[in-house]
ZAMARGU-4260 file (C-alpha; in steps of 0.2 Angstrom, whole numbers, plus 5000, padded with zeros to 4 digits):
<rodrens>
0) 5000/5000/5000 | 5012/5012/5003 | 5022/5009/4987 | 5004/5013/4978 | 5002/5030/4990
5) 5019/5034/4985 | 5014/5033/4967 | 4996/5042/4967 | 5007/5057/4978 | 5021/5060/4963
10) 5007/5057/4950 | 4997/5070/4957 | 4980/5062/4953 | 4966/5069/4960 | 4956/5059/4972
15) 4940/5056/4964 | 4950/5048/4950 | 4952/5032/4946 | 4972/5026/4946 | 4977/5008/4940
20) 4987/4999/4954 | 4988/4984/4944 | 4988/4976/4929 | 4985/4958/4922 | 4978/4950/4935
25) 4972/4932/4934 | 4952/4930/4930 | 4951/4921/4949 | 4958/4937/4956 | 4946/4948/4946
30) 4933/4940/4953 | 4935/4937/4970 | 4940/4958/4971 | 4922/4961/4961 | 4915/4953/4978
35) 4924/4960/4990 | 4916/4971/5003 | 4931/4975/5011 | 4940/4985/5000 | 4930/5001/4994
40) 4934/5012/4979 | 4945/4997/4971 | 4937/4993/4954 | 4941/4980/4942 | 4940/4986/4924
45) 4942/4976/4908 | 4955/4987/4895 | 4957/4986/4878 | 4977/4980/4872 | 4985/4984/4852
50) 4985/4966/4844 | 4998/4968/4834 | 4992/4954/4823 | 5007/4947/4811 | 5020/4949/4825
55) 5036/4957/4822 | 5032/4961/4806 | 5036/4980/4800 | 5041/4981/4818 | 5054/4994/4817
60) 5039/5004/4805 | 5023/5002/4817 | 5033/5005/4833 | 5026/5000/4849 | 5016/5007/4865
65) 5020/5007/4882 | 5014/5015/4897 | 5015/5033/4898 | 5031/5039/4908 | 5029/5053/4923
70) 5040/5065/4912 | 5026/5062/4898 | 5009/5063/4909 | 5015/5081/4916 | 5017/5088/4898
75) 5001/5077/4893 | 4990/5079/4908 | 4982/5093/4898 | 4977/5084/4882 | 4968/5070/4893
80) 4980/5057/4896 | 4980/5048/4914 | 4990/5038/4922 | 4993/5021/4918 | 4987/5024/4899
85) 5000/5017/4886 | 5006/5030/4874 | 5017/5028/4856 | 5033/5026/4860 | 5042/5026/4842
90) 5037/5021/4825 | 5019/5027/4818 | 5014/5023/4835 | 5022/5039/4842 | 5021/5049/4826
95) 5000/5047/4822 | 4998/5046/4842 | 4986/5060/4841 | 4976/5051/4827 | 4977/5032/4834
100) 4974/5035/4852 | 4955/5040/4852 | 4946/5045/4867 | 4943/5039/4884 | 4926/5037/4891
105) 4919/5046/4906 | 4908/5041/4920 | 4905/5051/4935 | 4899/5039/4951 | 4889/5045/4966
110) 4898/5036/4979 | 4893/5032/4999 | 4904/5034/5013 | 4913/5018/5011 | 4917/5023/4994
115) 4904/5013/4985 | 4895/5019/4970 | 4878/5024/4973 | 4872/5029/4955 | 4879/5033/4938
120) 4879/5054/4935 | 4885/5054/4919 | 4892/5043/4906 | 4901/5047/4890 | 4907/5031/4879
125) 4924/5031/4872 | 4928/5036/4854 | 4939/5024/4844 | 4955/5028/4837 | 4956/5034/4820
130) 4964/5023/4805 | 4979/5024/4796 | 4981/5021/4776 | 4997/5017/4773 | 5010/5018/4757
135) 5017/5001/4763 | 5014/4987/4751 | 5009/4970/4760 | 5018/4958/4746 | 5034/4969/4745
140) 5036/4969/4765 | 5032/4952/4768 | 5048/4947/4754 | 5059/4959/4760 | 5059/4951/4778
145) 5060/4935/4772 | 5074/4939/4760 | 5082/4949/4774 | 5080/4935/4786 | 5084/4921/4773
150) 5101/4927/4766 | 5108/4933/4786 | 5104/4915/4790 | 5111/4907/4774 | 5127/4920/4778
155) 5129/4912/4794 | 5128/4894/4791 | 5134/4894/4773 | 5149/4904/4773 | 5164/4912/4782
160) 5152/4928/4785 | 5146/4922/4804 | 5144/4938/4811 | 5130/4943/4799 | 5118/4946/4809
165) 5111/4963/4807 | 5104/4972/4792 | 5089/4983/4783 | 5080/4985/4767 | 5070/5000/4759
170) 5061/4999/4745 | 5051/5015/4738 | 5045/5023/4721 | 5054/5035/4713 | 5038/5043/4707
175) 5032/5050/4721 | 5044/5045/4735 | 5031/5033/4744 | 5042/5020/4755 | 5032/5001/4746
180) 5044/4994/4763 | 5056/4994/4776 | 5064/4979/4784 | 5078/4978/4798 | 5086/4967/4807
185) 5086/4961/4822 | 5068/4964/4826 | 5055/4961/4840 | 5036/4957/4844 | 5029/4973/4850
190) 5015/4963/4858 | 5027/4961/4872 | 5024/4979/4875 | 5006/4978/4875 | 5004/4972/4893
195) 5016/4972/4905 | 5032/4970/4901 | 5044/4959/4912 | 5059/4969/4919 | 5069/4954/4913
200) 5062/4956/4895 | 5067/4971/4891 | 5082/4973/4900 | 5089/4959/4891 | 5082/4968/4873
205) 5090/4985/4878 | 5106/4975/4882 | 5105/4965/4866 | 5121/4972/4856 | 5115/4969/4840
210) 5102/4982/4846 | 5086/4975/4842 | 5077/4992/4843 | 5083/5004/4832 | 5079/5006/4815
215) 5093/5003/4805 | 5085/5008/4789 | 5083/5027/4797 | 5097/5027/4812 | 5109/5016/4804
220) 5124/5025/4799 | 5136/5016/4785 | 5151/5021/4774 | 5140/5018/4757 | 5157/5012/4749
225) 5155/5008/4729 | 5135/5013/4729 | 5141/5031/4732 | 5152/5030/4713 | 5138/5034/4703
230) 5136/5050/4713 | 5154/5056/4709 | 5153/5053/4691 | 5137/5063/4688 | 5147/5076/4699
235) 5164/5075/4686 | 5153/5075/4670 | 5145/5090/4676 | 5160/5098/4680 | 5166/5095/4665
240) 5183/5087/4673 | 5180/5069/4662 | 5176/5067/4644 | 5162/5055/4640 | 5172/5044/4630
245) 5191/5047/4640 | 5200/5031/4644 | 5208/5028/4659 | 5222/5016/4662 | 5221/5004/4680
250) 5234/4995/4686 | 5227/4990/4702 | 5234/5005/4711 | 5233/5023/4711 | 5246/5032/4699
255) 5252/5044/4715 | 5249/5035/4733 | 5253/5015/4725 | 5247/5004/4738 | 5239/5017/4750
260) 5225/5020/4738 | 5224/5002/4729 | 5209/4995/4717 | 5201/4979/4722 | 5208/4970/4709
265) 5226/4966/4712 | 5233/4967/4694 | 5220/4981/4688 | 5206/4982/4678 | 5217/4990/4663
270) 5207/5002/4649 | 5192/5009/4658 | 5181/5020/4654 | 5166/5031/4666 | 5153/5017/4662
275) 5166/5000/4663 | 5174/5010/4679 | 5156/5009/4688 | 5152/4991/4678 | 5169/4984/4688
280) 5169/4995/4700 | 5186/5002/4699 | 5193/5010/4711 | 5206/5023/4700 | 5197/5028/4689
285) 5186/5034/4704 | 5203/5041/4712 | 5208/5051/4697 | 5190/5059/4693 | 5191/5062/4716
290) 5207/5071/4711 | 5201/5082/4698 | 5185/5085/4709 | 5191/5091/4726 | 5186/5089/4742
295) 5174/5104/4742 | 5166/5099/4726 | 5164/5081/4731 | 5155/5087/4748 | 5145/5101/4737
300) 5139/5088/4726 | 5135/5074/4737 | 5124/5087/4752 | 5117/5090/4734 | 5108/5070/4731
305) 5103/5074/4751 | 5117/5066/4759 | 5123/5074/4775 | 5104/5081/4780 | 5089/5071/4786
310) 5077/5066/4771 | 5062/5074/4781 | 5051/5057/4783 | 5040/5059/4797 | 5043/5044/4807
315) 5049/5042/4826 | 5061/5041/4831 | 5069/5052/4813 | 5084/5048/4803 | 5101/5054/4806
320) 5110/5066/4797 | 5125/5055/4794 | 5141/5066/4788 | 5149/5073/4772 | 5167/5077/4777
325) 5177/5091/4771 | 5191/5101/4777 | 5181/5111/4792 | 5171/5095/4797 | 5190/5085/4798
330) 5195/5102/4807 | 5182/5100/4822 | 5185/5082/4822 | 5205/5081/4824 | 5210/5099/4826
335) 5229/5103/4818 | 5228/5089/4807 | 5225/5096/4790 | 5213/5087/4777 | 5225/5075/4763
340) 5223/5073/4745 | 5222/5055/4750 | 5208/5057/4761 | 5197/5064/4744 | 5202/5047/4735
345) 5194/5038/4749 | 5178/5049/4750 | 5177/5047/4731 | 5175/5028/4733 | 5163/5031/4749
350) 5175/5026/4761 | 5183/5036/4774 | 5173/5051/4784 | 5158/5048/4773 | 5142/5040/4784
355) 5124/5040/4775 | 5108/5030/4780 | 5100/5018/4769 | 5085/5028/4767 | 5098/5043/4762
360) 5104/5030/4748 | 5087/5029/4744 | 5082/5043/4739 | 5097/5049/4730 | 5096/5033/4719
365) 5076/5038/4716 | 5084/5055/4711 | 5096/5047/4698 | 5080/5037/4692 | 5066/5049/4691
370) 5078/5061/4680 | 5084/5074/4695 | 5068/5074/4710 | 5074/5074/4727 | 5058/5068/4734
375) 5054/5068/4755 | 5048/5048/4758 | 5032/5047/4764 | 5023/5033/4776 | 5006/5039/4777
380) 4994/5042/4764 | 4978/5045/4773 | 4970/5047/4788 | 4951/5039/4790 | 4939/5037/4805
385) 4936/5021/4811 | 4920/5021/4801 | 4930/5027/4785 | 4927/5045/4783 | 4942/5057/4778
390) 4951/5064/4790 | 4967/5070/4782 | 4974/5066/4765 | 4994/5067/4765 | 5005/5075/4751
395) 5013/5063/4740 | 5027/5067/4728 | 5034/5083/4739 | 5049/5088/4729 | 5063/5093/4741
400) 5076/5099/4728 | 5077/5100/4710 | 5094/5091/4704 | 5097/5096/4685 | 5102/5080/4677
405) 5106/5082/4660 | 5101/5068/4645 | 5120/5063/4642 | 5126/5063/4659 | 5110/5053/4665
410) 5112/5039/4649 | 5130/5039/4656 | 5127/5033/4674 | 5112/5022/4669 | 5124/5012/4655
415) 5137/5009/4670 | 5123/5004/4683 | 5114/4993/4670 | 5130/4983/4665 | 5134/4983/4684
420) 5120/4970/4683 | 5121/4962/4666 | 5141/4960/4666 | 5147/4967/4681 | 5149/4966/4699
425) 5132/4961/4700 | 5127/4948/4686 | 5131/4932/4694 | 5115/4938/4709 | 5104/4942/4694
430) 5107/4928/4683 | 5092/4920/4675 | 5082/4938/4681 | 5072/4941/4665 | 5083/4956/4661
435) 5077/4956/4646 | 5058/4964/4652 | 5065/4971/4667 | 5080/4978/4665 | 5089/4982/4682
440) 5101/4997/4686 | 5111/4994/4702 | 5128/4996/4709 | 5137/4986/4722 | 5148/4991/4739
445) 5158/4982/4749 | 5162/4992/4765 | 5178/4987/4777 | 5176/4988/4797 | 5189/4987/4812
450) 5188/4973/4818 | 5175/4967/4809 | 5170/4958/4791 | 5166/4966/4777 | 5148/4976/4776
455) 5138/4971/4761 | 5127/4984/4750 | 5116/4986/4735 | 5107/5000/4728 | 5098/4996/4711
460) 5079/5004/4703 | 5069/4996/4690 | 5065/4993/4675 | 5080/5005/4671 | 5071/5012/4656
465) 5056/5017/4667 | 5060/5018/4684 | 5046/5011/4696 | 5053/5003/4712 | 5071/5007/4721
470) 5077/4996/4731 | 5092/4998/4742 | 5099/4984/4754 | 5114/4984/4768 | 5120/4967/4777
475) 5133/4971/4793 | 5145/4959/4789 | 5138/4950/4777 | 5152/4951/4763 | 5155/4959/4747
480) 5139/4969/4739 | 5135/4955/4725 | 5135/4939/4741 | 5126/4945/4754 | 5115/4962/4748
485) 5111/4960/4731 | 5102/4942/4733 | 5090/4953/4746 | 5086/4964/4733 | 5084/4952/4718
490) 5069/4945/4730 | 5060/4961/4731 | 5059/4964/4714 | 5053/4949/4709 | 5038/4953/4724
495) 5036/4968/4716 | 5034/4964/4698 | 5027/4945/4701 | 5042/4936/4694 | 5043/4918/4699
500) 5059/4915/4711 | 5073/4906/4705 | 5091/4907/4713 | 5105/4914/4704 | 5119/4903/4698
505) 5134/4898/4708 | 5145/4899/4694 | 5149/4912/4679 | 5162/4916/4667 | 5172/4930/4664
510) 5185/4942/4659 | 5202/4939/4674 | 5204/4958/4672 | 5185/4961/4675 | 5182/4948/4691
515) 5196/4938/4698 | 5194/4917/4697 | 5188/4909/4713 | 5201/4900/4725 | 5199/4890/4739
520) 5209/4896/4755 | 5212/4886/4771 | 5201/4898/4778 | 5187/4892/4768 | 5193/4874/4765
525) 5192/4867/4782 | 5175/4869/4787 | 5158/4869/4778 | 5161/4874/4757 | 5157/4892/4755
530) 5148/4892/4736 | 5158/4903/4725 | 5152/4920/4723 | 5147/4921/4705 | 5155/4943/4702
535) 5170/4948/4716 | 5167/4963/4724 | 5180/4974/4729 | 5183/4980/4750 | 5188/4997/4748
540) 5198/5007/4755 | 5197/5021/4770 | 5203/5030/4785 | 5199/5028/4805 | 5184/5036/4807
545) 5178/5047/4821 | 5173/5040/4840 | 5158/5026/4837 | 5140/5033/4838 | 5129/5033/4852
550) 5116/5021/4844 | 5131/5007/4842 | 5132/5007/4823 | 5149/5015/4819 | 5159/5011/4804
555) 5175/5014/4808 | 5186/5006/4795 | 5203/4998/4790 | 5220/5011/4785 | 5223/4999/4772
560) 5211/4990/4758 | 5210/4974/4760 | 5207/4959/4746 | 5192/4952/4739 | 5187/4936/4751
565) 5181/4923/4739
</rodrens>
């Protein structure tokens, strides 16, 4: 009793109010308090709980609610809330909190001495919450969980990658900027949050350290490694620092720092042009056009596709900036230490300071295939009552920024990013892909961690010829972009436009200068066969980064690249 006075004194509940002391009690307990004569003013009430019916699913999307915290009921009190009432917490549950929550009945008791009621004054039923419309598609979700789940468990058991266990995958149109899904990895049931959750429970969630809470799709912060190239080319072509047509010459390092800034491929891609560069992925002839580029112009144009700000989705708990470096943010970071023409030749290959969310890749991919549009991703379409009347309609297709995007330089990028996937880095994950009606436009990234393996993305739109569906994808330690991301992605596509699943081939020939020939190490030899990953991917390379982030995904990264693990 005196615990429950302590609690209705710092509450500050009035006294002709009800307060909730417990919750959950068994039916038998119910009962025998209905009966009781000797405890006046205790009520037993039945409560309604959020059924979240398919479980985890979209779980990071939908959010959860739990009880409303003292800090919250005194800014709330005034808007109706009482204690014990559960409240959004994150997700849409936090952001449409006003429009789900409803309102509370009334009834105002006469009551005797003892505290018993006598008669009913007044009663006022409850309102139900209103409904949410959503731009999620059911089909594309459902495969991008799956997909994400499937390949971080085939990761695990079937090759050296053990560690994946973490990941996320967005999905939207590049039309109007609609998210169609958003996966992430871990997840939870938010049901747990409907009742009362065991201390246990969720201290053992909040401890988890592949943090099973935050929304790695808007909170995740990652080095976008080769997904970032097609961003420096469109910034070189309109800079007029490349020709269309210039060959450059790779021979698996960079012509002025050698083995400080090398290329994936050990004895170089030789004769590249823009388009093969982005088809293999090379590395020079990304460092010569982030030399020509500068520092400044490389930052200018990447804040440009949004990178470095928050896309403006209205979701709890909001997306992170992430960072684009330059000299003053290098300046702040490690005062006296002067940014390095080395340092640009990492950020040209997204490596070094560089930290973007996958939503952020996203919608800068959209941009590159809806001709320019920096669109703000939307969740919501419309807001109905619970017996379908309109409440609010939300804006779709809000255009955030205006990117000019020129014919030539637009065929440029989307040749490289089209035979990323029919010959390239890419090809082996989309082999028998009907490419042929649904041509694919995608680029792989390989990003390297201290301490860690190598993160996996892929960022690809379709058809390529009329853009409908981006899809970007990011596996923690999953591998190289084509083994771990790009599978994921293949799945939501076929979701998306009904194609009939079939796995990719294990095996593929190709040009030596294009994708080195598989090996078996000792590494991989004495335990379970990994398959061979049909298109090599290249780890790039990059700089220590700044001190890990507060939400626990930091990608700090190696001094040195590594070499392609097959």
């Amino acid at each position: 009793m005196e615990a429950i006075r302590t609690r209705l004194d710092t509450t500050g509940v009035p006294p002709c109010q009800f307060y909730p002391v417990a919750k959950n009690i068994p039916l038998r307990v119910a009962l025998r308090l209905q009966e009781s004569l000797e405890l006046p003013g205790i009520e037993v009430q039945e409560v309604p709980l959020r059924d979240y019916k398919y479980g985890d699913f979209a779980t990071h999307l939908f959010g959860y609610l739990r009880e409303i915290s003292q800090e919250e009921l005194k800014n709330l009190v005034a808007a109706g809330y009482q204690p014990g009432e559960n409240i959004g917490k994150t997700g849409l549950e936090k952001t449409l909190e006003s429009y789900l929550r409803g309102e509370n009945g009334l009834r105002r008791l006469e009551r005797d001495r003892a505290q018993r009621p006598v008669r009913e004054l007044l009663h006022r039923d409850p309102v139900p919450g209103q409904d949410a419309w959503l731009t999620i598609d059911y089909t594309i979700q459902k495969a991008a969980e799956e997909a994400l789940r499937e390949r971080l468990t085939y990761l695990r058991k079937q090759t050296k990658y053990r560690r994946a266990r973490a990941g996320a995958v967005v999905a939207l149109d590049p039309r109007t900027g609609e998210i169609l899904a958003m996966a992430s990895q871990p997840s939870f049931d938010p049901n747990l949050f409907a009742d009362v959750v065991p201390p246990k429970v969720f201290a053992a969630l909040n401890a988890d350290p592949d943090k099973p809470f935050n929304n790695r799709v808007l909170r995740g912060l990652y080095q976008p490694a080769s997904t970032f190239k097609p961003f420096v080319v469109y910034a070189a072509l309109r800079e007029g620092v490349v020709r269309p047509g210039e060959i450059f010459y790779c021979h698996g390092y960079d012509r002025v720092y050698g083995a400080k800034a090398r290329c994936w491929v050990a004895e170089g891609h030789g004769r590249q042009t823009v388009v093969e560069g982005l088809k293999n992925s090379c590395n020079a002839v990304l460092y010569e056009l982030g030399r020509r580029l500068g520092v400044e112009r490389l930052a200018n144009y990447a804040r440009l596709f949004g990178f470095g700000r928050t896309t403006g989705i209205e979701l709890a708990p909001g997306d992170a900036k992430g960072t684009v470096p330059d000299p003053d943010f290098k300046a702040r970071l490690r005062p006296g230490d002067p940014w390095r023409e080395l340092e640009t030749l990492h950020f040209a290959i997204g490596q070094g300071y560089l930290e973007v969310t996958p939503l952020q890749l996203a919608v800068a991919y959209a941009a590159l295939a809806n001709g320019g549009l920096l669109l703000r991703p939307t969740v919501v379409r419309e807001i109905r009552t619970f017996d379908g009347r309109p409440v609010r309609r939300f804006p779709l297709r809000q255009v955030v920024d205006r990117i000019p995007m020129d014919k030539e330089t637009r065929e440029i990028i989307l040749a490289g990013l089209n035979e990323v996937v029919t010959g390239g880095t890419a090809s082996g994950a989309f082999a028998g892909f009907p490419l042929d009606r649904i041509p694919v436009a995608g680029k792989t990234g390989t990003g390297e961690k201290a301490g860690a393996d190598d993160y996996s993305l892929f960022a690809c739109f379709a058809p390529a010829d009329d853009p409908q569906i981006v899809v970007v994808v990011v596996i923690e330690q999953g591998g190289s972009g084509s083994l771990g991301a790009a599978p994921v992605a293949r799945k939501v596509l076929e979701a998306f436009f009904g194609v009939e699943s079939s796995p990719p081939a294990t095996t593929r020939k190709s040009s030596p200068r294009a994708q080195p020939e598989a090996v078996a190490t000792p590494a991989t030899a004495s335990r379970t066969a990994e398959p061979v990953k049909p298109e090599a991917e290249e780890p790039a390379v990059a700089l220590p980064l700044q001190p890990p982030e507060a939400n626990g995904l930091e990608t700090s990264v190696t001094e040195t690249a590594g070499e392609e693990n097959l």
